[in-house]
N, C-alpha and C positions, 0 to 999 in steps of 0.2 A: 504493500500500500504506500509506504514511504518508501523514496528511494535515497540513496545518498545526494544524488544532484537535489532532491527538494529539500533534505536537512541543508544542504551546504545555504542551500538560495536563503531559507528561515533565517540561517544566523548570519548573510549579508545585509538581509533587510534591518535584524535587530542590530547591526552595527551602525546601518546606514541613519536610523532615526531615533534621536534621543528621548528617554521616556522625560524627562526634565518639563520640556516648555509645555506637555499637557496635563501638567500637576500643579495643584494650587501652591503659592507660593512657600507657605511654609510645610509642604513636604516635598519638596526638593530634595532636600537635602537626603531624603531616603530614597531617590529614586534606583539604588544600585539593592537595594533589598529583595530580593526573592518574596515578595508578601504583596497582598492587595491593598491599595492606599487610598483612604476616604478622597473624593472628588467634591463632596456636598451632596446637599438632596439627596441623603442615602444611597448615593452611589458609590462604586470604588473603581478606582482604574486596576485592571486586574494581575494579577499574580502573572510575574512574567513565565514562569516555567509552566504555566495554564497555558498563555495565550499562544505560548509554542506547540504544546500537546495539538491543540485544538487548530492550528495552521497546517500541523502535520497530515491531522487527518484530515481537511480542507483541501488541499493539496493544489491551490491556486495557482492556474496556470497563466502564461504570458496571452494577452488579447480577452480575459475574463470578464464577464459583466458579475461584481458581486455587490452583494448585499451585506452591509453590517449591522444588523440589529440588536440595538442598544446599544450603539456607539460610544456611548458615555465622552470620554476627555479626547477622543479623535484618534486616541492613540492604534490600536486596531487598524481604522481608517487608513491612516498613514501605513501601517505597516504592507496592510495588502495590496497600495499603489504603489508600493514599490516592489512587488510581488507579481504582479497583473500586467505592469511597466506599460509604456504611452497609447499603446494598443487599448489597454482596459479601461474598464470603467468602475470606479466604486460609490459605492451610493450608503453614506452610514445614516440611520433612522435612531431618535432618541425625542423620550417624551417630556423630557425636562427642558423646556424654553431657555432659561438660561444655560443649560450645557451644550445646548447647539449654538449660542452664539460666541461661549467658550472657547468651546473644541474647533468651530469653523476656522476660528481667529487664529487659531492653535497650530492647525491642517497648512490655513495659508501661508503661516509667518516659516514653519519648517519648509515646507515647499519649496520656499525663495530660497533657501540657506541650500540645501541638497545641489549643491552642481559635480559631485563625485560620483562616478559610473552613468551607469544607463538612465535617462529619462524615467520619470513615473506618471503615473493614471495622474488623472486630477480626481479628487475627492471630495464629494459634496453633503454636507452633512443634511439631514431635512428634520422638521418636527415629524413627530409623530401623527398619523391622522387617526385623531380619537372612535373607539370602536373598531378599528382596522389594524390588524398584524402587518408588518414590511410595507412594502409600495406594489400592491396589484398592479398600477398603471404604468409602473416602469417592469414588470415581470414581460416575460421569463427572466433567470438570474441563471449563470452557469452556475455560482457557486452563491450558499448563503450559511455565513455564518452568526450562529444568536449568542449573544452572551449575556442571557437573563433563562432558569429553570421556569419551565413548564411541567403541567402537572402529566400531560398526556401529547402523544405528536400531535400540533395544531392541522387542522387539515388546509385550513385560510392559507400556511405557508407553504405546506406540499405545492397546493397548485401553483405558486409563483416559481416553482423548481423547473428549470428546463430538464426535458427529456434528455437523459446521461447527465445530469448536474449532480450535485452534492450538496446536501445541510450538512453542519454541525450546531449540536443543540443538547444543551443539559436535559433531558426531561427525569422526571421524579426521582431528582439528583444523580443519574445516571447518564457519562458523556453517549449521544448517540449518532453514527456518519450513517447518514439516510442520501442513499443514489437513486434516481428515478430512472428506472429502467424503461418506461412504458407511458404513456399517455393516460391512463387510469390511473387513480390515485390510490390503488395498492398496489399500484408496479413499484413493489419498492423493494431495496436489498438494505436492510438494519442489521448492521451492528455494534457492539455494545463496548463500551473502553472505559471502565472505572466509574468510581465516584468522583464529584467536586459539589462545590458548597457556590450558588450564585444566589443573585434577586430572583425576584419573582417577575416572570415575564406578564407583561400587565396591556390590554388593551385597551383602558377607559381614556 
């Protein structure tokens, strides 16, 4: 499922973008900690040795359309444009108003700095549309990943999954890489890679 060239590309991307300028000011200073680190609004920018797990089994390719839902502090975001590189598109979704105009500001300022290696996606962060999972209207997605637990697979985000695409998704705190084989929405190959501890995925 992972190969060595997608571990190598992971730890270019975590080299290439610093978790620093999407972290509130005073926890900077821990952004080299292996730990999840409060953002506000009960959110945390997450555990860096998570967000690799979960890229792994992603497995983002160069030209991608993804999805990052619950984007929180941009940092994901970033990480997958430069993962996806100028070919791709990432599109990260977050319900907290102020953390999209955070994280956007966040997205854009590292953007400018990045002139080492290859080009990357541009990365646009959006609110959330209340009652609605991800962005229907920009679906299909090749690839989408959540970083808030569900209690059960959302079906709302199956269908925004392109045929041969990939989720990754905590649900009832168990990580899960769901590929859509098929146009019907149990064309699906699950399976299951551990525990982690996330928010709660929330559609109001």
């Amino acid at each position: 499922m992972t190969s060595d060239t997608t571990q190598d590309r992971i730890a270019e991307a975590f080299a290439r973008v610093p978790r620093e300028p999407f972290l509130p000011t005073a926890e900077r200073q821990n952004a080299s900690a292996n730990a999840p680190l409060s953002i506000g609004h009960g959110q945390t920018n997450s555990q860096p040795s998570t967000v690799a797990d979960m890229l792994r089994l992603l497995d983002p390719q160069p030209g991608d359309t993804v999805l990052d839902l619950g984007s929180g502090s941009g940092w994901t975001s970033m990480l997958l444009a430069v993962l996806v590189g100028p070919t791709g598109r990432v599109l990260g979704v977050e319900r907290h108003p102020e953390l999209v105009e955070s994280s956007q500001a966040a997205v854009e300022a590292v953007t400018a700095e990045i002139t080492d290696g290859t080009p990357i996606a541009e990365a646009a962060i959006h609110e959330a549309i209340p009652g609605t999972l991800g962005l229907p209207g920009q679906a299909p997605f090749d690839r989408m990943l959540v970083s808030a637990g569900a209690e059960s697979l959302p079906d709302q985000l199956v269908d925004q999954l392109a045929v041969g695409g990939t989720m990754v998704i905590p649900v009832a705190g168990e990580m899960l890489r769901v590929v859509r084989d098929g146009r019907e929405a149990d064309e699906l190959t699950i399976t299951r890679h551990g525990l982690y501890r996330f928010v709660p995925l929330i559609s109001e």
